[in-house]
C-alpha positions in Angstrom: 39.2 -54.0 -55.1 36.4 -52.2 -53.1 38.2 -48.8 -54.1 38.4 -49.4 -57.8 34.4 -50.0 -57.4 33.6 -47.2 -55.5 35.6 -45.2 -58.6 33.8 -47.3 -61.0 29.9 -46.2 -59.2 31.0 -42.6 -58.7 31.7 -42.3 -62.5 28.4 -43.7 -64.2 26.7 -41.5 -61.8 28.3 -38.6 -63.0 27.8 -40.1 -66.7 23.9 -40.5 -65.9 23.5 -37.2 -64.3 25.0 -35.3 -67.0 23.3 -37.3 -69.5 20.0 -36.4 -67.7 21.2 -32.8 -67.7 21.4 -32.9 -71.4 18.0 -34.3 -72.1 16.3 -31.7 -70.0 15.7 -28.6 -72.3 15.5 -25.4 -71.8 12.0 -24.0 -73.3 11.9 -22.1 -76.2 9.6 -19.1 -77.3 7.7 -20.2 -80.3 5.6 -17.2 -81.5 3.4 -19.0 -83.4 1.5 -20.4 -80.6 1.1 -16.8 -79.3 -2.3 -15.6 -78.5 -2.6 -12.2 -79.7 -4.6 -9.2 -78.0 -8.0 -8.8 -79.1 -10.2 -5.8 -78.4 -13.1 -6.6 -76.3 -14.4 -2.7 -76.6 -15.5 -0.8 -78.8 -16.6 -3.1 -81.4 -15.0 -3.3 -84.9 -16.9 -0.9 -86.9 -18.7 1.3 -84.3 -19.6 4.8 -85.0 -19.0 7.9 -82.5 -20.0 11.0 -82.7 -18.5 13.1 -79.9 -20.4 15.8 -79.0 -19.5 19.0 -76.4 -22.2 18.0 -73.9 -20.5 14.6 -73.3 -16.8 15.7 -72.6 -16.6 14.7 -69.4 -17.8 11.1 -69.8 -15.8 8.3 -70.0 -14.2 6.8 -73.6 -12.4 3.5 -72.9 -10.5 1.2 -75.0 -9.9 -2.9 -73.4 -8.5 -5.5 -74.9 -7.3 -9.5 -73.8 -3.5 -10.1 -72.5 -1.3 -11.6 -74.9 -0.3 -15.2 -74.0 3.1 -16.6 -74.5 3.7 -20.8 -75.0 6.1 -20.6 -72.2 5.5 -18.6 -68.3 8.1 -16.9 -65.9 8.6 -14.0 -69.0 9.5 -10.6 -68.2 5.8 -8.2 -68.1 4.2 -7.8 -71.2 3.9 -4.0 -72.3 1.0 -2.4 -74.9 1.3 0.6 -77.2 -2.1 1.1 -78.2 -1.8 2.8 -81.5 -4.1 5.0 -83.9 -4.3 5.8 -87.6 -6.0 7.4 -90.3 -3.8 4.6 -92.7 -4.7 1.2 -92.5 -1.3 0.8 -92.7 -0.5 2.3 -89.7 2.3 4.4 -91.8 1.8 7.0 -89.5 0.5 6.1 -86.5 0.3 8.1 -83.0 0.3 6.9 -79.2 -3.0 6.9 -77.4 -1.2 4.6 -74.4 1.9 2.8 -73.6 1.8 0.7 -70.4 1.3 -2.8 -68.8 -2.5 -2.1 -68.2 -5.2 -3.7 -70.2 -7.4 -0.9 -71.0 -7.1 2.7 -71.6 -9.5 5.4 -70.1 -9.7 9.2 -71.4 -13.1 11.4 -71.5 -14.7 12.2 -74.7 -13.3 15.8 -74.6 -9.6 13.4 -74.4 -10.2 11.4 -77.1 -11.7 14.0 -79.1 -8.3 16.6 -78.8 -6.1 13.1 -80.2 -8.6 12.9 -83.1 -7.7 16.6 -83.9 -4.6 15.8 -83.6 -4.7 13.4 -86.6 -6.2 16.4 -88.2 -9.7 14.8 -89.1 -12.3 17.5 -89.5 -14.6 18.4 -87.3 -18.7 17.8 -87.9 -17.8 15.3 -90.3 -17.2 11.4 -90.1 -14.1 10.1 -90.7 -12.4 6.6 -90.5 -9.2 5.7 -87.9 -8.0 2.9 -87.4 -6.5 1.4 -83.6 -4.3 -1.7 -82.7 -2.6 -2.6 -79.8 1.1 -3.5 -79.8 2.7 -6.2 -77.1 5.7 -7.0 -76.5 8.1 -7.7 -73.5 9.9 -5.3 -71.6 13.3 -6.4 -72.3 12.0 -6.1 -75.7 14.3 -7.2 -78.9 11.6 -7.4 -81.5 11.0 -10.6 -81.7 8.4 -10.8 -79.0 6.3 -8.4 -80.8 2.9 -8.9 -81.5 0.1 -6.9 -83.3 -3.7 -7.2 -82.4 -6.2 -6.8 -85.5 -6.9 -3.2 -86.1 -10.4 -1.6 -85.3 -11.8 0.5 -87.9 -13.8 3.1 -86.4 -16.2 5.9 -88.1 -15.6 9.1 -85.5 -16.7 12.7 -85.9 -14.7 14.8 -83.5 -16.4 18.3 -82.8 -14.9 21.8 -82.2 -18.4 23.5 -80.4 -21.3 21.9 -80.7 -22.3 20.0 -84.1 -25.3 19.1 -86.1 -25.3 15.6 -86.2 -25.5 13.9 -89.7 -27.7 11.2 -89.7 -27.7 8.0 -91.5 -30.3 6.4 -93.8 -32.3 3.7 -94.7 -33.0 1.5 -97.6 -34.1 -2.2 -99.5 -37.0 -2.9 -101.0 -38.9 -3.4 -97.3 -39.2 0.4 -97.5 -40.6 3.3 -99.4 -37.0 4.4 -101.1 -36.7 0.9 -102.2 -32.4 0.3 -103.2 -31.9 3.2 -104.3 -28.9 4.6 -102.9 -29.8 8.3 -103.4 -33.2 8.6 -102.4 -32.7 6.4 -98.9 -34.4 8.0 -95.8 -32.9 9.8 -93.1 -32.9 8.1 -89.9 -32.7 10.6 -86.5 -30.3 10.7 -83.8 -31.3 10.0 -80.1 -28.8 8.9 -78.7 -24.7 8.1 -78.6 -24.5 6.2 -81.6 -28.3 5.0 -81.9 -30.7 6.2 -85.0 -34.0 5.4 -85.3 -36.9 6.2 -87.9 -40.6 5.3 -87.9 -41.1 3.9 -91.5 -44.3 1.8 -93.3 -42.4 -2.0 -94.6 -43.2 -4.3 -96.8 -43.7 -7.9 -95.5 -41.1 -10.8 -96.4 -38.5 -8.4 -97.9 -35.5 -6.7 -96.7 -33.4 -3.3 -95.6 -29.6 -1.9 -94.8 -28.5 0.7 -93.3 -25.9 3.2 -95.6 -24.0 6.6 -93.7 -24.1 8.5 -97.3 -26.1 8.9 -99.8 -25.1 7.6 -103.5 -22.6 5.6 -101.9 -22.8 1.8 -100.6 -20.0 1.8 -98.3 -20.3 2.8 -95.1 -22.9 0.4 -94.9 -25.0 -1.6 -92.1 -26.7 -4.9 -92.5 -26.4 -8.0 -90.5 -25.4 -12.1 -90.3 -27.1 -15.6 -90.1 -28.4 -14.6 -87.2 -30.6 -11.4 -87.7 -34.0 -11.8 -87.9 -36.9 -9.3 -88.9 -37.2 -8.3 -85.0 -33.2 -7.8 -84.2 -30.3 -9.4 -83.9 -26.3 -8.0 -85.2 -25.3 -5.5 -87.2 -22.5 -6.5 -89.7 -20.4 -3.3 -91.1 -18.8 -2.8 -94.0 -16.2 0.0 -94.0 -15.5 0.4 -97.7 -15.5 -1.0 -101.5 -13.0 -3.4 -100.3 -15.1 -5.4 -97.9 -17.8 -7.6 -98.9 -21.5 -7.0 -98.4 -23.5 -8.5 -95.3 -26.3 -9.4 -95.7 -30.0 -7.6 -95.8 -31.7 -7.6 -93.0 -35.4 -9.3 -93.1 -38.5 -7.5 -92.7 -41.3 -8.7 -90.4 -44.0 -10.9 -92.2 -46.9 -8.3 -91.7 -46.4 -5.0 -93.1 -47.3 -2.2 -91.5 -45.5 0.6 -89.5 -42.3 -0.4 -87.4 -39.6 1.2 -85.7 -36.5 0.6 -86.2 -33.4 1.4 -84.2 -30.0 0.8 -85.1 -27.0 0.8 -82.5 -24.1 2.4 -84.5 -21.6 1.9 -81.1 -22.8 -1.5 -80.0 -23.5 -2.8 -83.6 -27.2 -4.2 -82.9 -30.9 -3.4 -84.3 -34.1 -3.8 -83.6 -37.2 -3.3 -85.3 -40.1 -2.9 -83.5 -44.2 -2.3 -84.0 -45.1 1.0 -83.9 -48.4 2.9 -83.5 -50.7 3.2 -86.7 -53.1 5.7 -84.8 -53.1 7.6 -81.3 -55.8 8.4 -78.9 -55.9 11.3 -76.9 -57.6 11.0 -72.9 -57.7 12.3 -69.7 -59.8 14.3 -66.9 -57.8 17.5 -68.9 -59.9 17.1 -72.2 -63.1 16.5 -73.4 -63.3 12.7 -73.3 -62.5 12.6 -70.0 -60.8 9.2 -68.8 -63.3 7.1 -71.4 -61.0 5.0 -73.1 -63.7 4.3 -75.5 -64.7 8.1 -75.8 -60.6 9.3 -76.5 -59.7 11.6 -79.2 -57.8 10.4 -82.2 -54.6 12.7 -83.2 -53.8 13.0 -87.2 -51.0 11.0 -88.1 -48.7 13.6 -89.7 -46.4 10.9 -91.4 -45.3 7.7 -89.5 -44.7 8.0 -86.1 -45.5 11.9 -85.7 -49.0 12.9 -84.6 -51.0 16.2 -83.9 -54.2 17.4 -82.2 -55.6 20.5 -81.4 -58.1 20.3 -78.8 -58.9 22.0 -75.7 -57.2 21.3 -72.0 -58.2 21.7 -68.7 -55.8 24.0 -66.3 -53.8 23.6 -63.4 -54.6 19.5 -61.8 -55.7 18.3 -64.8 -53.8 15.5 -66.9 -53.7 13.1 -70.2 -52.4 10.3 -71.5 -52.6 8.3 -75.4 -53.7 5.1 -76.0 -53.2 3.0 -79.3 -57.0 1.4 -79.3 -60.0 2.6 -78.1 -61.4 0.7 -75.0 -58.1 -0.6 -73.8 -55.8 0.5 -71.7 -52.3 -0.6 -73.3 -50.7 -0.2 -75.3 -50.3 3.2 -73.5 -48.2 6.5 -73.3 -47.4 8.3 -70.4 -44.3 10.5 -68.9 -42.2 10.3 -66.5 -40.9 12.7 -63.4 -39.2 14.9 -65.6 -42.3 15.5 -67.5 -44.0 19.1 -67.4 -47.5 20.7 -68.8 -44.9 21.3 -72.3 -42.4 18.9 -73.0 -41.1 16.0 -71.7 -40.3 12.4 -72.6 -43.2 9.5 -73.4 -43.0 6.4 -71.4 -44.9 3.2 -73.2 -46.6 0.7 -71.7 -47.1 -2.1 -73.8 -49.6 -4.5 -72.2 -51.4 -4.7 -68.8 -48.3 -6.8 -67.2 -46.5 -3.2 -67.3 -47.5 -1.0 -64.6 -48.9 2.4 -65.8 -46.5 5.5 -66.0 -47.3 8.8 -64.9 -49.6 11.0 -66.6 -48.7 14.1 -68.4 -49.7 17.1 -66.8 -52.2 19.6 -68.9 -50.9 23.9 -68.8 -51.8 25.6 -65.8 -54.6 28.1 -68.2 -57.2 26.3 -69.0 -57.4 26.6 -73.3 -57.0 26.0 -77.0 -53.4 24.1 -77.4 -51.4 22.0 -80.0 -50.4 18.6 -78.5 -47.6 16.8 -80.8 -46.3 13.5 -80.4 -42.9 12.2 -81.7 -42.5 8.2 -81.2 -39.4 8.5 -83.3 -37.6 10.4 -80.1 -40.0 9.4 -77.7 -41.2 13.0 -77.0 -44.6 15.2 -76.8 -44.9 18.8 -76.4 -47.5 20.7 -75.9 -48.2 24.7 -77.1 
């Protein structure tokens, strides 16, 4: 009798444990709850101009990990991939490894953009994605990121850079399309022009003239002293929205950050005043000589300088020290870069050393690049 029960135990157990066995599961790969890569640089709609000078610096490309439902999964691979096709019909191979980011120099990046055959000295539109998938790969672990689209201008020597303009009814060219203003280049990616705006109205950015795509304006957010740029590649994307202009008019400058998508727009100087133990007014801020306002932000003066010793500075109103222009330690007795000082929190910069011959010289001042010289 005990026997038979013994038999009787042993045999449910084995029911029950294979019963368990088949409840348990194995889990499945459901790529619908797959987190795909996104790029976290360079932003969607940047521009880049590559230029000779620069080759050697770094041009990088990072994006997120993709995440699975389930863990324990063979490594994750990435192809990042670029285009001149949206489409990606004929795409090329920047990268293909388990890293997160890819790293090449300008003068790199440049020779694969040649290698699309895009132009050089001109803009032109690719388009980048990265690819995931596993490295026992059978296609049905692939994944796609959203595709960048990215305005570059490769370079064979060294290029003249084309600039882009600005418009809206805040500035003098008002919306038309074909009379919008220049804006300069000072920088990778960053334009900036000195222009008079109207109060409580608005502005855009375009990259050529007669045409409203490429175009720059912003979101929700922007406000008439900075804030996002929104971009919009072509006909087939809607437009942002116009960027407000501050509530007093007057002259501004305004910067716009073609790389990391942001503007700002910023007071500038209505009139300068020349000063210093160099010229004639001597360190009287109240005595300093005002410079004729060639157009907004460009300003002139011919006066005479002291020699070797002697230095200047500019100042925006008479009798006060800030707002304030000096240089810096790169700045000689003919060029160099202007340092501001906005208000008397700001410690003062350097003055600008006067020619080593005492005489009769031009003094020009360009808040646009932030620049004097002096011939």
């Amino acid at each position: 009798m005990k026997k038979l029960l013994f038999i009787a135990a042993a045999v449910i157990g084995i029911s029950l444990l294979y019963s368990c066995s088949k409840d348990e599961k194995e889990p499945i790969l459901d790529m619908t709850q797959t987190q795909k890569p996104v790029f976290a640089t360079p932003a969607n709609g940047a521009e880049f101009i590559l230029l000779e000078a620069q080759a050697a610096q770094p041009f990088v490309f990072q994006w997120s990990p993709t995440v699975y439902n389930i863990s324990d999964l063979p490594a994750t691979k990435y192809i990042l991939q670029m285009d001149v096709n949206a489409d990606f019909s004929t795409p090329i191979t920047l990268v293909s490894s388990e890293n997160l980011s890819w790293e090449t120099t300008v003068e790199g990046f440049n020779q694969k953009l040649i290698g699309l055959g895009l132009p050089t000295g001109e803009a032109s539109t690719v388009y980048v994605r990265v690819m995931s998938f596993m490295v026992n790969n059978t296609g049905y672990e692939s994944i796609y990121s959203e595709a960048l689209t990215l305005s570059v201008t490769p370079y064979s020597a060294l290029v003249y850079i084309k600039p882009i303009y600005l418009l809206g009814n805040a500035t003098t060219a008002g919306w038309s399309n074909t009379a919008a203003l220049p804006m300069t280049w000072v920088s990778e990616g960053k334009f900036v022009i000195i222009e008079t705006l109207a109060a409580d109205a608005y502005l855009k950015f375009i990259s050529k003239l007669g045409n409203w795509a490429p175009q720059w304006g912003t979101d929700a957010t922007g406000t008439p002293e900075g804030g996002p740029l929104s971009y919009r590649p072509d006909e087939t994307v809607a437009d942002p929205p116009a960027i407000p202009s501050p509530a007093v008019a007057g002259d501004y400058r305004i910067e716009a950050d073609t790389v990391n998508l942001t503007y700002t727009v910023t007071p500038a100087s209505a009139q300068l005043f020349l000063l210093g133990d160099g010229t004639p007014a001597g360190w009287d801020n109240t005595a300093a000589l005002p410079l004729t306002k060639v157009s907004p932000g460009i300003f002139e003066i011919t006066v005479a300088l002291g020699g070797d010793g002697k230095y200047l500075k500019f100042i925006e109103v008479l009798g006060q020290w800030a707002p304030q222009y000096g240089t810096d330690a790169a700045g000689t007795n003919s060029e160099g870069a202007l340092v501001y000082r906005p208000d008397e929190t700001v410690a003062d910069p350097p003055a600008i050393p006067c020619p080593a011959v005492a005489g009769t010289y031009t003094v020009k001042v360009n808040l646009i690049k932030m620049t004097y010289t002096i011939q």
